[in-house]
TIVO-2410 file (N, C-alpha, C; in nm, 3 decimals):
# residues 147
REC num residu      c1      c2      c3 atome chaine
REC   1      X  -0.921  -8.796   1.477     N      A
REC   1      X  -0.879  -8.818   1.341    CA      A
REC   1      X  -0.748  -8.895   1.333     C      A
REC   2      X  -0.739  -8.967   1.456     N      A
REC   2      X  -0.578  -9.017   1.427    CA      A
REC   2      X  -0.588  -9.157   1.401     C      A
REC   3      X  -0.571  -9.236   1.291     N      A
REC   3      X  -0.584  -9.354   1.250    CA      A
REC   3      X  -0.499  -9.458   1.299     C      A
REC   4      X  -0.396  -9.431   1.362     N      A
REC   4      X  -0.266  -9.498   1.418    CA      A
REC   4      X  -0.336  -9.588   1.454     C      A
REC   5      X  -0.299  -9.756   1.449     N      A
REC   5      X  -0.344  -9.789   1.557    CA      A
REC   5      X  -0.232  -9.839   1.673     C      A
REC   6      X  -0.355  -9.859   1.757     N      A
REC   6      X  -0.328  -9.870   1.900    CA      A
REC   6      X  -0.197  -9.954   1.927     C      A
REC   7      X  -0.086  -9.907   2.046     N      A
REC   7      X   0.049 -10.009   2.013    CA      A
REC   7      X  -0.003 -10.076   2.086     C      A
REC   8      X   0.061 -10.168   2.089     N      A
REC   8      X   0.027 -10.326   2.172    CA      A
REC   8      X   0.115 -10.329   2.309     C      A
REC   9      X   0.050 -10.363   2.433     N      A
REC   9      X   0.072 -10.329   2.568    CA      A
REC   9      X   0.234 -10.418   2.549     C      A
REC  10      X   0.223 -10.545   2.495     N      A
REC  10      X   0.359 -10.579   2.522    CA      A
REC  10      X   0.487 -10.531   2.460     C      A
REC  11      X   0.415 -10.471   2.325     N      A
REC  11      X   0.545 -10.390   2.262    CA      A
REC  11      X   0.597 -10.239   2.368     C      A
REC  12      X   0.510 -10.207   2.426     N      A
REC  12      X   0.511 -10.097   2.464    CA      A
REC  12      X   0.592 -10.112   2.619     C      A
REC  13      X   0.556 -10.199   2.684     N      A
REC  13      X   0.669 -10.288   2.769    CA      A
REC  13      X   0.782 -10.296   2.747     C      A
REC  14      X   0.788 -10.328   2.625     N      A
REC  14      X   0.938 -10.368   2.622    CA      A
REC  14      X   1.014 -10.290   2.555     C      A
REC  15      X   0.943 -10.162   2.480     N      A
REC  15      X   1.045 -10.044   2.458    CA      A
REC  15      X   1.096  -9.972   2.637     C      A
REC  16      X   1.004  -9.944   2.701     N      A
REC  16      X   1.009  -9.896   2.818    CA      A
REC  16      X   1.147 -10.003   2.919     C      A
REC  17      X   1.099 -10.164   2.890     N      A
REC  17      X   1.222 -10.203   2.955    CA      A
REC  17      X   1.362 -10.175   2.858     C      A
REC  18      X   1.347 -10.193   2.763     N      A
REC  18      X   1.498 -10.217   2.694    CA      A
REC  18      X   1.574 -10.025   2.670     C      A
REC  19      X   1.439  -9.925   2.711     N      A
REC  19      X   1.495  -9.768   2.723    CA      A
REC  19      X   1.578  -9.765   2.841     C      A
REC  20      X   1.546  -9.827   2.971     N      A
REC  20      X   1.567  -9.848   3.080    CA      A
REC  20      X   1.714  -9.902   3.091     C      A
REC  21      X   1.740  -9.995   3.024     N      A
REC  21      X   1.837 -10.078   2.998    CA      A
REC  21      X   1.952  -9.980   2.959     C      A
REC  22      X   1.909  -9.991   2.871     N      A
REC  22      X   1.989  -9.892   2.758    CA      A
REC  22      X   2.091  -9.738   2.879     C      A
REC  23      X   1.976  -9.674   2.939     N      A
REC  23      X   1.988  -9.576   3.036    CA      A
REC  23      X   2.078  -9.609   3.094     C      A
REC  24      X   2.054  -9.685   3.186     N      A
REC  24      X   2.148  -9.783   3.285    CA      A
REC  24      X   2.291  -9.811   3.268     C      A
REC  25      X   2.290  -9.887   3.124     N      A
REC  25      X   2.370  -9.944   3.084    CA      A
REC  25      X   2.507  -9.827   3.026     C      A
REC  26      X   2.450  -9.714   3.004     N      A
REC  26      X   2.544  -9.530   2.972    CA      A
REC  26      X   2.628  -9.530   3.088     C      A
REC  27      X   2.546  -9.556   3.205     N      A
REC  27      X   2.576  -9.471   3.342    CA      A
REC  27      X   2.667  -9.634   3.419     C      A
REC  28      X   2.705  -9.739   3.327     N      A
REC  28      X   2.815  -9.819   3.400    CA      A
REC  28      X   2.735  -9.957   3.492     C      A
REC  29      X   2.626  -9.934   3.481     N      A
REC  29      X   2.523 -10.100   3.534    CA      A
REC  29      X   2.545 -10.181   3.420     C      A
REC  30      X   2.579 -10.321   3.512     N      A
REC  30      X   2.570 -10.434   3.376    CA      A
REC  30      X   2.399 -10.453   3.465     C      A
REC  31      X   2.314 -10.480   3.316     N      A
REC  31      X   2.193 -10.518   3.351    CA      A
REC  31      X   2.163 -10.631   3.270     C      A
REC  32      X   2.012 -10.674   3.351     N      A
REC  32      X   1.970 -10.787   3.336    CA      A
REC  32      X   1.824 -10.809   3.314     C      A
REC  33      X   1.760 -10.790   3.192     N      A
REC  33      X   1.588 -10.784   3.230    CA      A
REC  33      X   1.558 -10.965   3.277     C      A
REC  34      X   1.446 -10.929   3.360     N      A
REC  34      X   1.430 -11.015   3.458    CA      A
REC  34      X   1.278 -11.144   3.349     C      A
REC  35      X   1.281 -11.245   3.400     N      A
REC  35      X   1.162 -11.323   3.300    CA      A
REC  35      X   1.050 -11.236   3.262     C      A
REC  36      X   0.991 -11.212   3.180     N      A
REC  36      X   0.863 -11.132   3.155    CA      A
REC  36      X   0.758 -11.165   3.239     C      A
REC  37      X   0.669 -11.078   3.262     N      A
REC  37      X   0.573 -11.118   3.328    CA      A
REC  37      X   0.542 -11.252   3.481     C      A
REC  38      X   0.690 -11.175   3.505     N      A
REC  38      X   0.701 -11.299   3.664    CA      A
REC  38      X   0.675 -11.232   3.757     C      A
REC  39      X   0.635 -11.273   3.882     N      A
REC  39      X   0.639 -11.152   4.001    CA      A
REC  39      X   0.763 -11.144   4.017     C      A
REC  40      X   0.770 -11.024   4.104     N      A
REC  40      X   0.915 -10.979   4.117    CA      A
REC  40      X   0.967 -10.835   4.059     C      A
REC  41      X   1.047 -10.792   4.017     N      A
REC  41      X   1.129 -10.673   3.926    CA      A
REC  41      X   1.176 -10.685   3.767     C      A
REC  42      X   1.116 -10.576   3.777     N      A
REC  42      X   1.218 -10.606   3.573    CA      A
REC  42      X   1.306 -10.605   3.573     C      A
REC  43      X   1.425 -10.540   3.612     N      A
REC  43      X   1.571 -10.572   3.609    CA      A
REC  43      X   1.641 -10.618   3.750     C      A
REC  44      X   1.743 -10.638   3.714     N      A
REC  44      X   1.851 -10.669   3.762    CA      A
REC  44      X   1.976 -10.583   3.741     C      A
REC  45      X   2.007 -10.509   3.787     N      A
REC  45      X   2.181 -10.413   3.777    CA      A
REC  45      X   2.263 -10.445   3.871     C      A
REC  46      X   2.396 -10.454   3.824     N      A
REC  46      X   2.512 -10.460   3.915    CA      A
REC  46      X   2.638 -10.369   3.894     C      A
REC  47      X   2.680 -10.321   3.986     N      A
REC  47      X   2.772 -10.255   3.935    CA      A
REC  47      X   2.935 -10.293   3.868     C      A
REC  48      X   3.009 -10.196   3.842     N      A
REC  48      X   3.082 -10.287   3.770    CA      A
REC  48      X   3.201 -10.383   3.864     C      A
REC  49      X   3.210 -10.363   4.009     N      A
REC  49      X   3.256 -10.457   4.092    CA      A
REC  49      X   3.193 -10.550   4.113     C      A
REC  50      X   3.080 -10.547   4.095     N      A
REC  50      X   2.981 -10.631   4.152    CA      A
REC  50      X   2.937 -10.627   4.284     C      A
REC  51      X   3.000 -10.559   4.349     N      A
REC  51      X   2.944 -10.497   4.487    CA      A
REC  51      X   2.825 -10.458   4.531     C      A
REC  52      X   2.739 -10.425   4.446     N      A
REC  52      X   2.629 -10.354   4.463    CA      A
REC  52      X   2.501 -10.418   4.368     C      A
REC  53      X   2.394 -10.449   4.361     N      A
REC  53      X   2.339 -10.530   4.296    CA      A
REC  53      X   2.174 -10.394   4.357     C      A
REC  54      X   2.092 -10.399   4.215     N      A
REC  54      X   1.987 -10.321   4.251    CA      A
REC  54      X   1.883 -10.400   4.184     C      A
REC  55      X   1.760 -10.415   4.193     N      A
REC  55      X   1.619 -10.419   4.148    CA      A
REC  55      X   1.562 -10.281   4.137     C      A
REC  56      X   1.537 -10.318   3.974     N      A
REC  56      X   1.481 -10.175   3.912    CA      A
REC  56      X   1.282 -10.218   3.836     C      A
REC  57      X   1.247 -10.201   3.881     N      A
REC  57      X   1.075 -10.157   3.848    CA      A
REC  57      X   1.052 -10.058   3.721     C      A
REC  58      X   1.017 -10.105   3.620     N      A
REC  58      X   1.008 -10.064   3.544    CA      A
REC  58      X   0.817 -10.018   3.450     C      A
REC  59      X   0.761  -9.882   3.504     N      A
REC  59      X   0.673  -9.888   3.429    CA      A
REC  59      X   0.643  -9.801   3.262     C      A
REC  60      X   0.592  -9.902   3.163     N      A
REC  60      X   0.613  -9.809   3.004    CA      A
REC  60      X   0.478  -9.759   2.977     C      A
REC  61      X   0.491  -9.637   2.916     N      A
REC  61      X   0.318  -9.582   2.902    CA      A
REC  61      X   0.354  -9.509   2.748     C      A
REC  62      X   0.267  -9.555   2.680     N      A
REC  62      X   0.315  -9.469   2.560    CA      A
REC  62      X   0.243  -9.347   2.542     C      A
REC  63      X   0.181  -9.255   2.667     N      A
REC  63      X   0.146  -9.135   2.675    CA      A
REC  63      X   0.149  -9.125   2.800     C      A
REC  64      X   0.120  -8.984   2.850     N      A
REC  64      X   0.161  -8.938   2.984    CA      A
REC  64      X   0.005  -8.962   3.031     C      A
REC  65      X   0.017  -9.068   3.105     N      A
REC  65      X  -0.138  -9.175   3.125    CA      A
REC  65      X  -0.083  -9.238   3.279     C      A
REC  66      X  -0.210  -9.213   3.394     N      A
REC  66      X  -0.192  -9.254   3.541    CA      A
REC  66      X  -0.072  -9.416   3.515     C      A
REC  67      X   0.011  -9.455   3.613     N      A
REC  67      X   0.072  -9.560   3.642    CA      A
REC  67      X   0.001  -9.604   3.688     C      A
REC  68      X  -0.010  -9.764   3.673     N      A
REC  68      X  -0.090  -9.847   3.762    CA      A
REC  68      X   0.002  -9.907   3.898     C      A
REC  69      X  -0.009  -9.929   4.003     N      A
REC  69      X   0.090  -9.985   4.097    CA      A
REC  69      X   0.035 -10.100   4.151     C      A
REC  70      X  -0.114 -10.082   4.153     N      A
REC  70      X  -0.101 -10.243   4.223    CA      A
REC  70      X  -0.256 -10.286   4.303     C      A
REC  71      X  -0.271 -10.343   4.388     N      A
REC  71      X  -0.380 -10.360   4.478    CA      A
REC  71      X  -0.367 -10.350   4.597     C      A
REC  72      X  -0.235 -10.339   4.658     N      A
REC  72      X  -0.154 -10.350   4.749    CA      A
REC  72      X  -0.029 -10.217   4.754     C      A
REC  73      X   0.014 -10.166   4.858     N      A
REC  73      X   0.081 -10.082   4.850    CA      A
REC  73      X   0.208 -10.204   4.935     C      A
REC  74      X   0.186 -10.280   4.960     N      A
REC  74      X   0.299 -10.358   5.046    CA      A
REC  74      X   0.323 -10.422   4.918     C      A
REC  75      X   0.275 -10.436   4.819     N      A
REC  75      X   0.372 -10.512   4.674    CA      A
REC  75      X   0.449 -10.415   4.560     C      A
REC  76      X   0.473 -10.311   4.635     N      A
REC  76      X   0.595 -10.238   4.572    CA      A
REC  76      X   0.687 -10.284   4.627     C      A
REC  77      X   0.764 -10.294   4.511     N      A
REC  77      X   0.902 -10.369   4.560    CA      A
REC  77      X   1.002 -10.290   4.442     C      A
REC  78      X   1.101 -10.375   4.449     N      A
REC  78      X   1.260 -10.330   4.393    CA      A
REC  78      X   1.320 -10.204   4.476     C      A
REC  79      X   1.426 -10.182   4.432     N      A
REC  79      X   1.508 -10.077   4.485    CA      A
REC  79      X   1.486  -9.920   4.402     C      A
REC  80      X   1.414  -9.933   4.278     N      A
REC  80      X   1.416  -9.785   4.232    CA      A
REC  80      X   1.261  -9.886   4.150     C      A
REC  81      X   1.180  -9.739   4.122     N      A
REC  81      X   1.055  -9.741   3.996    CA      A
REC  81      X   1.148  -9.639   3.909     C      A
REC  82      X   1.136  -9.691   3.766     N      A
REC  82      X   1.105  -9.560   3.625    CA      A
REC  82      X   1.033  -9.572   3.591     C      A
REC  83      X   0.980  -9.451   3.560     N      A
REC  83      X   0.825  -9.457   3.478    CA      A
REC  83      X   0.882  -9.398   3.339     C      A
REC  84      X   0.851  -9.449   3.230     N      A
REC  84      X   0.902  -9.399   3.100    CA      A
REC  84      X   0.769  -9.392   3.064     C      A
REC  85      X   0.719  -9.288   2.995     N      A
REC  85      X   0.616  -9.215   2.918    CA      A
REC  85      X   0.643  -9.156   2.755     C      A
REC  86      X   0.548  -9.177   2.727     N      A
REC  86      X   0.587  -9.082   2.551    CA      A
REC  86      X   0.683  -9.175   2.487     C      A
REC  87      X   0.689  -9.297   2.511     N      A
REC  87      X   0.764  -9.403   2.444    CA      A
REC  87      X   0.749  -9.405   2.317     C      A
REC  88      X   0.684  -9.365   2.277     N      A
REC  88      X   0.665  -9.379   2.062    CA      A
REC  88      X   0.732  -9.243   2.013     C      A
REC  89      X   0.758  -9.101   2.102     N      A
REC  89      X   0.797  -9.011   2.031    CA      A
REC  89      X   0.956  -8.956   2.109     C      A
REC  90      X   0.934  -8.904   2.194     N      A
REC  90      X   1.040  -8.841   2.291    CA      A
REC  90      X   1.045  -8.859   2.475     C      A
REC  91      X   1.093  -9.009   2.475     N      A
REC  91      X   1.065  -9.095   2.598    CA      A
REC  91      X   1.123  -9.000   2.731     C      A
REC  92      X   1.062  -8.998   2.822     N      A
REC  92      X   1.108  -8.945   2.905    CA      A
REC  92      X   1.081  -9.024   3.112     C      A
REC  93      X   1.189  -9.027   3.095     N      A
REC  93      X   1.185  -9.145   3.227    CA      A
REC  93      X   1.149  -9.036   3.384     C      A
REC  94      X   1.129  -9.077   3.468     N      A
REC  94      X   1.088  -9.042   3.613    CA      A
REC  94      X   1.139  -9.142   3.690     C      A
REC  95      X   1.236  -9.117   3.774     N      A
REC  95      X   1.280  -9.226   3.896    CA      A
REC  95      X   1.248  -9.170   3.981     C      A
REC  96      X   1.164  -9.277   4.040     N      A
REC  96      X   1.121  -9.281   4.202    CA      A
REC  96      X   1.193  -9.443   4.237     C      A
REC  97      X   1.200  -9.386   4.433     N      A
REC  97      X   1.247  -9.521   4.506    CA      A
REC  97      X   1.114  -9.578   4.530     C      A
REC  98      X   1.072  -9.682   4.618     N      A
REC  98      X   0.962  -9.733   4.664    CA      A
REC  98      X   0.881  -9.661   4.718     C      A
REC  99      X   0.966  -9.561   4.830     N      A
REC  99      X   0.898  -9.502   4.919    CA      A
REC  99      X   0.813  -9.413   4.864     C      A
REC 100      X   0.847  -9.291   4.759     N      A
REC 100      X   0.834  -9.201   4.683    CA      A
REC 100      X   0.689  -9.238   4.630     C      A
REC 101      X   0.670  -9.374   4.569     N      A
REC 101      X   0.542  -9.456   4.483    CA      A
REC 101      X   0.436  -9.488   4.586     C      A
REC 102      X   0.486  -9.523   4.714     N      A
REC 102      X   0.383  -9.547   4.854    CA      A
REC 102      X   0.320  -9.420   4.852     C      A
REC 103      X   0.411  -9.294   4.855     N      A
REC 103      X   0.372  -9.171   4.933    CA      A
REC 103      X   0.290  -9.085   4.830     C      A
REC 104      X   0.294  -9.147   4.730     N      A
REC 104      X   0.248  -9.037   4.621    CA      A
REC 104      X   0.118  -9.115   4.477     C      A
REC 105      X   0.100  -9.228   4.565     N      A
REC 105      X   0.000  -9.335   4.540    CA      A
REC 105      X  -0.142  -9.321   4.548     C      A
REC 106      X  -0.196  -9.285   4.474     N      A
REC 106      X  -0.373  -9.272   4.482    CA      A
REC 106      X  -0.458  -9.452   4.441     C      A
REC 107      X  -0.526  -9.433   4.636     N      A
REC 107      X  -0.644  -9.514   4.614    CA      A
REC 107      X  -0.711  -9.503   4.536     C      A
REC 108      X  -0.789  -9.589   4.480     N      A
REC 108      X  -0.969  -9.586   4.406    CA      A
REC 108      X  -1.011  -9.683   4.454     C      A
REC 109      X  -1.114  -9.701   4.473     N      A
REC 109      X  -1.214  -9.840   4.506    CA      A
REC 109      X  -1.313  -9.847   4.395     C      A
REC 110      X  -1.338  -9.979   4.275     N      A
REC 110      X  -1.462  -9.944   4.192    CA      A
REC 110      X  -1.482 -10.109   4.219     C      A
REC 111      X  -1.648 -10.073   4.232     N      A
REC 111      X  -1.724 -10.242   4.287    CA      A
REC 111      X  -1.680 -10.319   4.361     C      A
REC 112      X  -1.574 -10.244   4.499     N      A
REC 112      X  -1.516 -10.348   4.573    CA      A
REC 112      X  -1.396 -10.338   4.554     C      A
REC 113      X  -1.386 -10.345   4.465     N      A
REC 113      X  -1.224 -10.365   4.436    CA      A
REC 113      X  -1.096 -10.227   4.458     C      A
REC 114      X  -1.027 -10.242   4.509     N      A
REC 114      X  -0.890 -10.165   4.564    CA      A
REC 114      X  -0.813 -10.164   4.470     C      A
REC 115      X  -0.729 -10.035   4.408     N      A
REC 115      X  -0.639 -10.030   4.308    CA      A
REC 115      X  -0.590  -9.901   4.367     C      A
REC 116      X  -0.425  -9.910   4.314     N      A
REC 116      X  -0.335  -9.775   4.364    CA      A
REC 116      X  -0.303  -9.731   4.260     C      A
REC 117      X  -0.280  -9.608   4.189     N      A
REC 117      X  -0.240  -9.526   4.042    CA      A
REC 117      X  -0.102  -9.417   4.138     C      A
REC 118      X  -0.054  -9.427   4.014     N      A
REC 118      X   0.015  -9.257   4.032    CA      A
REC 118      X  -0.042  -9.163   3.930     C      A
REC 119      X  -0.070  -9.110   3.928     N      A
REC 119      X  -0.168  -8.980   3.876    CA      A
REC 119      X  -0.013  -8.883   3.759     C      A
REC 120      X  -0.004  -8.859   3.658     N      A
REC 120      X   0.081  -8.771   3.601    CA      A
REC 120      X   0.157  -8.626   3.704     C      A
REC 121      X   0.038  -8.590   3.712     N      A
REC 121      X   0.049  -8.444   3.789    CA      A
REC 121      X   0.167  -8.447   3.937     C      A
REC 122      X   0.118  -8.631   3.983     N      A
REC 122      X   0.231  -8.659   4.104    CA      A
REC 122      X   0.382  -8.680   4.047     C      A
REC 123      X   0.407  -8.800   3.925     N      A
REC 123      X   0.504  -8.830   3.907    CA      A
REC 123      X   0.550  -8.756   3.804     C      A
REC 124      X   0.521  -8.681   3.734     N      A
REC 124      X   0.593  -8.551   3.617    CA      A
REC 124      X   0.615  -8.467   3.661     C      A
REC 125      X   0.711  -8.460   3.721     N      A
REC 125      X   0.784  -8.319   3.800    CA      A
REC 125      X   0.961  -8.321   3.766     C      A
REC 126      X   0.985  -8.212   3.827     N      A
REC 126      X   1.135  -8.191   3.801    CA      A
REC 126      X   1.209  -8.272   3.920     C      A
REC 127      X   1.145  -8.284   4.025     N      A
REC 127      X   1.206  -8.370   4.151    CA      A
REC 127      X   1.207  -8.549   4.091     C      A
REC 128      X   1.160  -8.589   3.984     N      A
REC 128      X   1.205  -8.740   3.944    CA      A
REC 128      X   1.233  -8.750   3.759     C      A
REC 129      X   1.200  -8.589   3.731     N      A
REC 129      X   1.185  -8.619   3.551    CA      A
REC 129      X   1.364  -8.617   3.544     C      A
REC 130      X   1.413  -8.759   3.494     N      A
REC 130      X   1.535  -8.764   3.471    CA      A
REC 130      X   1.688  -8.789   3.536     C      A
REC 131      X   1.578  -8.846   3.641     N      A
REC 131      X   1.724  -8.806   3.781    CA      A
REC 131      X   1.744  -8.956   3.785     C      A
REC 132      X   1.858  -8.989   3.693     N      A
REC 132      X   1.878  -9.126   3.691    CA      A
REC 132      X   2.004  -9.088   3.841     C      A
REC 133      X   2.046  -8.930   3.905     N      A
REC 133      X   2.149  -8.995   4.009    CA      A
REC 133      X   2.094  -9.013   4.105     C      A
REC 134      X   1.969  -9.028   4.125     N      A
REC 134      X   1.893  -9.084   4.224    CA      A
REC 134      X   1.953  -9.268   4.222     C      A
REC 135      X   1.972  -9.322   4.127     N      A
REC 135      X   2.044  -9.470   4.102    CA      A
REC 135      X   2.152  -9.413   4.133     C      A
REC 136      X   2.244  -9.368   4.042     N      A
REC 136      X   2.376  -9.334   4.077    CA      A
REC 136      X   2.424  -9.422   3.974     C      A
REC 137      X   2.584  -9.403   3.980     N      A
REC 137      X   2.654  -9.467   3.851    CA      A
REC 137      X   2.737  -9.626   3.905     C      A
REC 138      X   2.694  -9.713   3.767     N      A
REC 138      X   2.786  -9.844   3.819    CA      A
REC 138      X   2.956  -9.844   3.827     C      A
REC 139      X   2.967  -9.710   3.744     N      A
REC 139      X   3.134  -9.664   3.791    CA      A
REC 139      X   3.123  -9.532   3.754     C      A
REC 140      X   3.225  -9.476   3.815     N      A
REC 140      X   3.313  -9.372   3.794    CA      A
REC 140      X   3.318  -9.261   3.709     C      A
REC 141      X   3.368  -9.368   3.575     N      A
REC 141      X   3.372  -9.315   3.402    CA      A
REC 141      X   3.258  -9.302   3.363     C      A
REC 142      X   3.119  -9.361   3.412     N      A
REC 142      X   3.004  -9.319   3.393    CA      A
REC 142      X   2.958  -9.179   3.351     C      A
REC 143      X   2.978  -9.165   3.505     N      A
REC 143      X   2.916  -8.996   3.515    CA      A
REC 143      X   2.963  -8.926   3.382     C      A
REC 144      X   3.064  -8.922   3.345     N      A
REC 144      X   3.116  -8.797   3.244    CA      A
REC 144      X   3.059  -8.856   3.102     C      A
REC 145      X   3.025  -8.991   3.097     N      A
REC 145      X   2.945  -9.035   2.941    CA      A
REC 145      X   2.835  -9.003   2.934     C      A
REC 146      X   2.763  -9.006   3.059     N      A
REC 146      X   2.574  -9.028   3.015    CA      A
REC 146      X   2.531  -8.902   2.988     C      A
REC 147      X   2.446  -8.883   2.881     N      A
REC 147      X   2.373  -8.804   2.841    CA      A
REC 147      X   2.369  -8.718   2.961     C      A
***
């Protein structure tokens, strides 16, 4: 009975990148979303020396719905994944590193074809729901601002 319609994959992208941003941006990263739809990472963060420079992976789901990762487990890349979910009501992010998305990655094979998911049940837990100090802060004064 729910008439809503359906959000549109790119709007829904880009609440998920610019939540991300936003996150980041509390905890002292100057960031950078990266060209849309290029290979590569959605962001770009640096800290505020500039010392430290990260690639952040960004996936948006506007319900708590499997991640897609890829065809390939060797094309995870960047330095951290968030998964932001529930983007239309009360967003809630999950950081994983690369390794974390390799290890906790479900095959399927349909007609041949190879695809990797993360399944909810893997990545909605208390070990990644929210742990932006898994990134850590681009300074100092961070820590004591962010949410």
């Amino acid at each position: 009975m729910n008439d809503a319609p359906k959000p549109d994959p790119q709007v829904t992208g880009n609440v998920g990148l610019y939540y991300c941003c936003y996150q980041l941006s509390l905890r002292g990263w100057n960031v950078m979303p990266t060209a849309r739809n290029a290979r590569g990472v959605d962001l770009i963060a640096y800290d505020c020396a500039g010392s430290k420079i990260i690639g952040v992976q960004v996936k948006a789901l506007s319900k708590r719905n499997p991640v897609p990762v890829g065809s390939s487990l060797s094309k995870v890349m960047g330095n951290y994944w968030v998964v932001v979910n529930n983007i239309y009501k009360i967003p809630k992010a999950y950081i994983l590193r690369p390794a974390d998305v390799k290890k906790l990655a479900l095959r399927t094979e349909k007609a041949g074809k190879v695809s990797f998911w993360l399944e909810p049940k893997k990545y909605d837990s208390e070990e990644f729901l929210e742990r932006w100090d898994i990134i850590g802060p681009g300074h100092a004064e961070a820590v004591a601002k962010a949410p």
